[in-house]
TIMARKOL-148842 format. One record per atom (N, C-alpha, C, O, CB): atom name; y, z, x. Coordinates in Angstrom, 3 decimals, padded with zeros to 6 digits. Each point is the difference from the previous one (the first is absolute). Glycine has a CB too. Layout:
# residues N
+------+----------+----------+----------+
: atom :    north :       up :     east :
+------+----------+----------+----------+
:   CA :        Y :        Z :        X :
...
+------+----------+----------+----------+
END
This chain:
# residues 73
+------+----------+----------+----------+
: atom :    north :       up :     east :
+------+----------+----------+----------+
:    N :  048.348 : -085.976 : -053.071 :
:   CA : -000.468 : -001.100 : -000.790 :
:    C : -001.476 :  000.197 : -000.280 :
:    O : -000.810 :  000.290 :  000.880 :
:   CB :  002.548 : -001.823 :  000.103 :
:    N : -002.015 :  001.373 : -002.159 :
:   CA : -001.430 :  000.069 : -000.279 :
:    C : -000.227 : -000.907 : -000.847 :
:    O :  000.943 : -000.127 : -000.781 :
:   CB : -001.224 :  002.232 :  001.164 :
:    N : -000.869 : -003.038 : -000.632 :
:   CA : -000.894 : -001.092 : -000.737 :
:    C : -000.233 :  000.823 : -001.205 :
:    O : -000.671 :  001.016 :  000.185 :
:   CB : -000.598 : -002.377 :  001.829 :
:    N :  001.578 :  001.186 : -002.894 :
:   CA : -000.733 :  000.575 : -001.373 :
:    C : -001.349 : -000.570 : -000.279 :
:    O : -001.054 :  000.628 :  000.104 :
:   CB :  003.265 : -000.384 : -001.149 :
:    N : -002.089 : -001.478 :  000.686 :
:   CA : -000.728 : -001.158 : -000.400 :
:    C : -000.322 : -000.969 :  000.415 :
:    O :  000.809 : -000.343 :  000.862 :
:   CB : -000.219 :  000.926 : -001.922 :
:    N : -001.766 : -001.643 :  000.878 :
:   CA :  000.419 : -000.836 :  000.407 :
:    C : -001.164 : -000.935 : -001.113 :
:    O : -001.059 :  000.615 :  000.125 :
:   CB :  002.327 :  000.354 :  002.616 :
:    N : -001.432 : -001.800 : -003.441 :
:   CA : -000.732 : -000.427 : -001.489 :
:    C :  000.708 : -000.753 : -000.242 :
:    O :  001.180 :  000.023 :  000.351 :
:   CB : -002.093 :  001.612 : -001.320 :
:    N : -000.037 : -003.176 : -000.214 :
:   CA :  000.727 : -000.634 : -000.366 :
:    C :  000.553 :  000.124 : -001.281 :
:    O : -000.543 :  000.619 : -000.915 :
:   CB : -000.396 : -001.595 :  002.423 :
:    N :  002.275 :  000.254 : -001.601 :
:   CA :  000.423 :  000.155 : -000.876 :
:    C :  000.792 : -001.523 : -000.287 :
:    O :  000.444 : -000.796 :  000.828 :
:   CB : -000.620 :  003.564 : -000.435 :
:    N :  000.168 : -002.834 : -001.771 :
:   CA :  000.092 : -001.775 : -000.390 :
:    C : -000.668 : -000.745 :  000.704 :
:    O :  000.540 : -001.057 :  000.324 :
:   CB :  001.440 :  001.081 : -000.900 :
:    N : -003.524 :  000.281 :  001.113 :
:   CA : -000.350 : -001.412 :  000.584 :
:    C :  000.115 : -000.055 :  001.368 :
:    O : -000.509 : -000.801 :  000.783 :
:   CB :  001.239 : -000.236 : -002.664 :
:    N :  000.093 :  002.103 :  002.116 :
:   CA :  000.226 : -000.534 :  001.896 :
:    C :  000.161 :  001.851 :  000.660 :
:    O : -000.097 :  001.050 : -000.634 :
:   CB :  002.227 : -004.296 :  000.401 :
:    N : -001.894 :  003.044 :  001.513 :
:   CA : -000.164 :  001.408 :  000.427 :
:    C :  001.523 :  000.383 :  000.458 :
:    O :  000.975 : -000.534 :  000.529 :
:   CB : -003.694 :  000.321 :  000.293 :
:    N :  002.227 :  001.726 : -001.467 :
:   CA :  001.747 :  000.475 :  000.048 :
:    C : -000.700 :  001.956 :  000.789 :
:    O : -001.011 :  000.700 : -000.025 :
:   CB :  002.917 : -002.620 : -003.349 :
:    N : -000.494 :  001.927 :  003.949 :
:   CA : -000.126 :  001.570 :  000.614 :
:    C :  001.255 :  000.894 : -000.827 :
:    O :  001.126 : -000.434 : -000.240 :
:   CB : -002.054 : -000.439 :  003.077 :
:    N :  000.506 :  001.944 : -003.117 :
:   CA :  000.949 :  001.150 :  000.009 :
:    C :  000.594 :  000.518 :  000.823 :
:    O : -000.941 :  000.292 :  000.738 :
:   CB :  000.014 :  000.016 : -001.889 :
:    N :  001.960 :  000.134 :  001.742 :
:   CA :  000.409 :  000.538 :  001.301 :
:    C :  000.912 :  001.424 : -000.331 :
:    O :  000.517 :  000.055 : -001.116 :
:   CB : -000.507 : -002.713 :  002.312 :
:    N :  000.128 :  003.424 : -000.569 :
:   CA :  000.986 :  000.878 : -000.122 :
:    C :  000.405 :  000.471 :  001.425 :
:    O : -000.799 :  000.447 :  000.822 :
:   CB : -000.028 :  000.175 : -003.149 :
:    N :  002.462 : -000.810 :  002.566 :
:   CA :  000.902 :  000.234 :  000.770 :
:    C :  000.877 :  000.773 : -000.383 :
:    O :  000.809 : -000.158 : -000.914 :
:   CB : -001.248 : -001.494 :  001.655 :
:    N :  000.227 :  002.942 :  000.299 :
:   CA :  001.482 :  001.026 : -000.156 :
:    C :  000.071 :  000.736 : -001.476 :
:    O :  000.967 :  000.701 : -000.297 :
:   CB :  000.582 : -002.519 :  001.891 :
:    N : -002.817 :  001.565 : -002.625 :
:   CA :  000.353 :  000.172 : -001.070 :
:    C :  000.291 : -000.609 : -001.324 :
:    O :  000.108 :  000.417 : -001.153 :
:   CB :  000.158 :  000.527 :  002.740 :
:    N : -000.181 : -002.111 : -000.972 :
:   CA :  000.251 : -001.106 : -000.855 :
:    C : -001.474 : -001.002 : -000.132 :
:    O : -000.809 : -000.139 :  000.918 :
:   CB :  003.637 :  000.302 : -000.104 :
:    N : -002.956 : -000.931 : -002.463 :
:   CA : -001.832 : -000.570 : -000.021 :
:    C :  001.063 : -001.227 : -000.002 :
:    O :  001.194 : -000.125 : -000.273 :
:   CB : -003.858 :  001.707 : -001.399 :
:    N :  001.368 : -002.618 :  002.219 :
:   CA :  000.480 : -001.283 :  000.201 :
:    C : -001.218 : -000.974 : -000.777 :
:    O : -000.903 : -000.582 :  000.602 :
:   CB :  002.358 :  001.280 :  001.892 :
:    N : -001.257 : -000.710 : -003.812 :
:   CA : -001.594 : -000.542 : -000.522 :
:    C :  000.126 : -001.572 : -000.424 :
:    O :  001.022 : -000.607 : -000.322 :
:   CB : -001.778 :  003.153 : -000.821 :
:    N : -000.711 : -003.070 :  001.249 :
:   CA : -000.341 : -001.387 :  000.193 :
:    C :  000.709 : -000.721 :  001.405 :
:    O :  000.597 : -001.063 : -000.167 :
:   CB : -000.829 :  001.028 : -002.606 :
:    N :  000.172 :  000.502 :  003.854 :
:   CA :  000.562 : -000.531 :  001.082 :
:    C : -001.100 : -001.059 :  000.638 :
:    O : -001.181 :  000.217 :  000.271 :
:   CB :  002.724 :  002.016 :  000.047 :
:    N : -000.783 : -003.436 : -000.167 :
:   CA : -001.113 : -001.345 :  000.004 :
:    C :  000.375 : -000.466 :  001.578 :
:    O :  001.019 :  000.098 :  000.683 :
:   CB : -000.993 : -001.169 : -003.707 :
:    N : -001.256 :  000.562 :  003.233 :
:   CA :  000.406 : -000.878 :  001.195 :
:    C :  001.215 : -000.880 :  000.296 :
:    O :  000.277 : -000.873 : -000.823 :
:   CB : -002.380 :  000.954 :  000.632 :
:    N :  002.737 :  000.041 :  001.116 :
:   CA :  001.291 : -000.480 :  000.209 :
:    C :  001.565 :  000.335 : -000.508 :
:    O :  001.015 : -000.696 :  000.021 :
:   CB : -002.794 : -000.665 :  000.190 :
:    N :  001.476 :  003.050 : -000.784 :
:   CA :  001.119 :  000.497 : -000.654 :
:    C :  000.163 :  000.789 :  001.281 :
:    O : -000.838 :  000.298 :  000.852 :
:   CB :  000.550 : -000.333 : -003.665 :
:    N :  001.818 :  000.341 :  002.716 :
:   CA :  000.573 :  000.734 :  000.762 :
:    C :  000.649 :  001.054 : -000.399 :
:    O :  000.936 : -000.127 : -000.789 :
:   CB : -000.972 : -001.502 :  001.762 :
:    N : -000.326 :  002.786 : -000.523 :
:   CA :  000.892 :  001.592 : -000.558 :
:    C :  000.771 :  000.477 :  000.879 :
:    O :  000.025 :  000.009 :  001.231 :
:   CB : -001.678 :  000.867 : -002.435 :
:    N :  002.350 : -000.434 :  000.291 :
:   CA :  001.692 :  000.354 :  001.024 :
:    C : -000.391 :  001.745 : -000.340 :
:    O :  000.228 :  000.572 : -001.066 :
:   CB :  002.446 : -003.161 :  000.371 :
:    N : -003.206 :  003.094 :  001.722 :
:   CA :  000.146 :  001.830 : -000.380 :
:    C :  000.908 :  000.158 :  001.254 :
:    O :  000.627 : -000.582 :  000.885 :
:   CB : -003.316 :  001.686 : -002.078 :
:    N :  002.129 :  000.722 :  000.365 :
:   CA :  000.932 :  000.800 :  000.980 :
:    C : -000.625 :  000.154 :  001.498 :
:    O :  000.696 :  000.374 :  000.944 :
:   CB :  000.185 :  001.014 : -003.070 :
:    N : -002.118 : -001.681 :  002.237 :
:   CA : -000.643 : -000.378 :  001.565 :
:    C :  000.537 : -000.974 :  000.309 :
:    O :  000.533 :  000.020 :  001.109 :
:   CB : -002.547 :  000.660 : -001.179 :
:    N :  002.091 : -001.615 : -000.537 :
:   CA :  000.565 : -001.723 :  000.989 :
:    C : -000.789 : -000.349 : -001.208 :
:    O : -000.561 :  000.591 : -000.924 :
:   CB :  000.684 : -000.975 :  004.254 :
:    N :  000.170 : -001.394 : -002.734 :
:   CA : -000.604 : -001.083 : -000.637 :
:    C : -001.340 : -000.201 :  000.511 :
:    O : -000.413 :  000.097 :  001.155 :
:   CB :  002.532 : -001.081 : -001.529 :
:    N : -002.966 :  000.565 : -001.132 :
:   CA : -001.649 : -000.027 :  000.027 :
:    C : -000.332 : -001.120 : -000.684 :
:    O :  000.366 : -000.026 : -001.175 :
:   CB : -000.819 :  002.399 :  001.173 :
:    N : -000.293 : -003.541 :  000.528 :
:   CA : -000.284 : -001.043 : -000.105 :
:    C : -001.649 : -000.058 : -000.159 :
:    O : -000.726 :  000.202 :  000.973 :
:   CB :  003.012 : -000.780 :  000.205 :
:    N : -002.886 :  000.237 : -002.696 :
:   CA : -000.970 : -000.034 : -000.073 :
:    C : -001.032 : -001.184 :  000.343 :
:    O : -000.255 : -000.842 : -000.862 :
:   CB :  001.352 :  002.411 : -000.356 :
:    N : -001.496 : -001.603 :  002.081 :
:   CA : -000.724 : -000.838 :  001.185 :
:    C : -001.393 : -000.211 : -000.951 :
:    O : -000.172 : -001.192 : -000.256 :
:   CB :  001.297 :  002.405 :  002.987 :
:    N : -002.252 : -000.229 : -003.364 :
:   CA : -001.083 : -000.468 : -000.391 :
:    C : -000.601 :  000.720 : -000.457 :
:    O : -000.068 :  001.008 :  000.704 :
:   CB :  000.091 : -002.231 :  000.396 :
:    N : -000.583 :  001.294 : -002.014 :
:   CA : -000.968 :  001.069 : -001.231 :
:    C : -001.294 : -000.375 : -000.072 :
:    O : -000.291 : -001.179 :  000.196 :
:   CB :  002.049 :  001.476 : -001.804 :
:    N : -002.688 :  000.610 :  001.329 :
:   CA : -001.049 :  000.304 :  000.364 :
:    C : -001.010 :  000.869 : -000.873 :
:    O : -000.622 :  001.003 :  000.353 :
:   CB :  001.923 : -001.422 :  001.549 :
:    N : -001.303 : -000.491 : -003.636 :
:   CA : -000.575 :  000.839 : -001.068 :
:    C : -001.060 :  000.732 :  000.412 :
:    O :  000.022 :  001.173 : -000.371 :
:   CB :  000.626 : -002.620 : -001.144 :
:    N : -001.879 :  000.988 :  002.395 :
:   CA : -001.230 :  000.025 :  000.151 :
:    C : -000.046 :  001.357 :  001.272 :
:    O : -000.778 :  000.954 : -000.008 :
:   CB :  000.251 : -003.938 : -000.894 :
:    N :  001.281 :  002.782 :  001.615 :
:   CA :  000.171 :  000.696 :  001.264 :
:    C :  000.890 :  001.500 : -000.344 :
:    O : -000.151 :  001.010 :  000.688 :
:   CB :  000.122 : -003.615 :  000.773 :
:    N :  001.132 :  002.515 : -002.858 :
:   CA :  001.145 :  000.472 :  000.040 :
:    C :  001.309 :  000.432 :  000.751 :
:    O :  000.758 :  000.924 : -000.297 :
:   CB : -002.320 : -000.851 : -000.766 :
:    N :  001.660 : -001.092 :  002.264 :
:   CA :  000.704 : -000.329 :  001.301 :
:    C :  001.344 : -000.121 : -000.746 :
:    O : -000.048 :  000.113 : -001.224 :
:   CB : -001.857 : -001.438 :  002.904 :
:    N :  002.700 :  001.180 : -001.287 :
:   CA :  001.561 : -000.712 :  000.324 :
:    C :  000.531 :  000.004 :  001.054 :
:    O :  000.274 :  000.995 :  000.671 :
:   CB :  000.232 : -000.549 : -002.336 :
:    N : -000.200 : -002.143 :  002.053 :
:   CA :  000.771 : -000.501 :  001.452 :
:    C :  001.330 :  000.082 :  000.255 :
:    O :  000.678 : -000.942 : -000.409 :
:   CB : -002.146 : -000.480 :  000.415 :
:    N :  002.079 :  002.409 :  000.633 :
:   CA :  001.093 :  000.041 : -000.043 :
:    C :  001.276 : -000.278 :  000.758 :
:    O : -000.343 :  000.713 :  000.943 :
:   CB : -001.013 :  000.253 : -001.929 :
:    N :  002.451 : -001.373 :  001.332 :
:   CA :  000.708 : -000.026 :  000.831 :
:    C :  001.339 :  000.890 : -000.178 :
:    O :  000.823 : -000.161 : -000.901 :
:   CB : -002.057 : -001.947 :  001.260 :
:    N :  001.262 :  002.532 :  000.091 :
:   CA :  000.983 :  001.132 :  000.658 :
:    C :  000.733 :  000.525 :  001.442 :
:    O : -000.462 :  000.591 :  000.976 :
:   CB : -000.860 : -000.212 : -002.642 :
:    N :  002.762 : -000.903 :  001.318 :
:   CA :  000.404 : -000.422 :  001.333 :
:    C : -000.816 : -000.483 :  001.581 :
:    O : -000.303 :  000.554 :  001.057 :
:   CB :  001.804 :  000.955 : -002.421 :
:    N : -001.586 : -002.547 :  000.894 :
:   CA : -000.861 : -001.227 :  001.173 :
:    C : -001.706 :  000.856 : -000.211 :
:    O : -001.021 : -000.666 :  000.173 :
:   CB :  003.594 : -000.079 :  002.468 :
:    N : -002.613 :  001.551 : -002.845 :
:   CA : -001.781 :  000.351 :  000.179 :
:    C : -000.635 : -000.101 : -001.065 :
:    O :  000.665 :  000.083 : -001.032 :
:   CB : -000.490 :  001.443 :  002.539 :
:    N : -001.350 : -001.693 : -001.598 :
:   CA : -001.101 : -000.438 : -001.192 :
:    C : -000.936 :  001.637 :  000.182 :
:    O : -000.403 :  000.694 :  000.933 :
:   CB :  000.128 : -004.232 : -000.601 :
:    N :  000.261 :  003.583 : -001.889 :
:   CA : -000.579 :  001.390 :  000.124 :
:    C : -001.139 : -000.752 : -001.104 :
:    O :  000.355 : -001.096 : -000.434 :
:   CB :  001.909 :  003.499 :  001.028 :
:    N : -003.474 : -001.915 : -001.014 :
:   CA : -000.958 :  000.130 : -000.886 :
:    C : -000.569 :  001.199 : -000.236 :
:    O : -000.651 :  000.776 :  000.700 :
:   CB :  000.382 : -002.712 : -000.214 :
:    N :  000.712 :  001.940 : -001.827 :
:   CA : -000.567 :  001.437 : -001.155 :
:    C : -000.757 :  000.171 : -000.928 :
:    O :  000.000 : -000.842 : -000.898 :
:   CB :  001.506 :  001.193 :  001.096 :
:    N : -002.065 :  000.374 : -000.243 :
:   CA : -001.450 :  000.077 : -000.751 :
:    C :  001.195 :  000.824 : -001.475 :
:    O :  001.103 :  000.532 :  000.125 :
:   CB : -004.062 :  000.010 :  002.472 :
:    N :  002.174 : -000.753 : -003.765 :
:   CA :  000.327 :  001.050 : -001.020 :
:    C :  000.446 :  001.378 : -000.248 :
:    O : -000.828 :  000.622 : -000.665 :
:   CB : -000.339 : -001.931 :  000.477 :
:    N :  002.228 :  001.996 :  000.515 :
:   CA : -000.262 :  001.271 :  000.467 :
:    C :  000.107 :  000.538 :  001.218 :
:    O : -000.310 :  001.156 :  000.288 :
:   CB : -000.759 : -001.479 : -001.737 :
:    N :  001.527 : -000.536 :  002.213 :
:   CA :  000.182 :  000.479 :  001.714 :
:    C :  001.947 :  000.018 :  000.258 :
:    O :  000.852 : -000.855 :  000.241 :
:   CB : -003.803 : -000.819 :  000.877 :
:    N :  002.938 :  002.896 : -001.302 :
:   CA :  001.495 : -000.120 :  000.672 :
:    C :  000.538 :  000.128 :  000.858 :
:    O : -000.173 :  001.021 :  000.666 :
:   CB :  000.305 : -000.749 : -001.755 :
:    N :  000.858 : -001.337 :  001.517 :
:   CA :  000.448 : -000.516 :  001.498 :
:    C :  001.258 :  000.773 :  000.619 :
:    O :  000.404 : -000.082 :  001.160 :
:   CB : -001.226 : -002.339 : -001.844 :
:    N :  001.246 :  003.044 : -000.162 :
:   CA :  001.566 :  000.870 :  000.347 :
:    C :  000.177 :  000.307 : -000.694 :
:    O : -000.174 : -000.696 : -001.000 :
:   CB :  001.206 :  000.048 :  002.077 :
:    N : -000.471 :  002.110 : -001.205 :
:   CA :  000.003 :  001.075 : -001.079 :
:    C :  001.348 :  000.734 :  000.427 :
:    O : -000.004 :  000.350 :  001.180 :
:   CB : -002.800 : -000.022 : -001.607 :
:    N :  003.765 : -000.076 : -000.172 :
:   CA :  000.928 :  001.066 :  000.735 :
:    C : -000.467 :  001.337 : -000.186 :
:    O : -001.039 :  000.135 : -000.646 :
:   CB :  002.974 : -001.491 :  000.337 :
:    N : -001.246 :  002.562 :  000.841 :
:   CA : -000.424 :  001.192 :  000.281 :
:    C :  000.233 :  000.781 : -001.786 :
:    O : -000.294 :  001.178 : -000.202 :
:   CB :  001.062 : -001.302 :  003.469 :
+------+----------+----------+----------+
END
């Protein structure tokens, strides 16, 4: 999983995400993604910081722009 993005867009703050391969764009606070890692629950965005709060099976991860969290081989 890696953060593409994270900027506003319409007014409010949205992240890019990409899982397994797949982009997940304008992902807003309180949406939930069904990938091929598990389910990811967007907890809190962070235009200024370029953070995203995440939940992923019971743990809270925070990601900067560009930092990827699991990668397969």
């Amino acid at each position: 999983m890696k953060i593409l993005s994270v900027e506003t867009v319409g007014g409010a703050p949205a992240a890019t995400i990409k899982v397994d391969g797949t982009v997940y764009k304008d992902c807003r606070v309180g949406d939930v993604l069904s990938t091929t890692w598990g389910q990811i629950k967007i907890l809190d965005l962070s235009v200024t910081s370029r953070v995203v709060t995440l939940l992923h099976e019971g743990e809270v991860l925070w990601l900067e722009a560009g930092q990827v969290v699991h990668e397969w081989p």
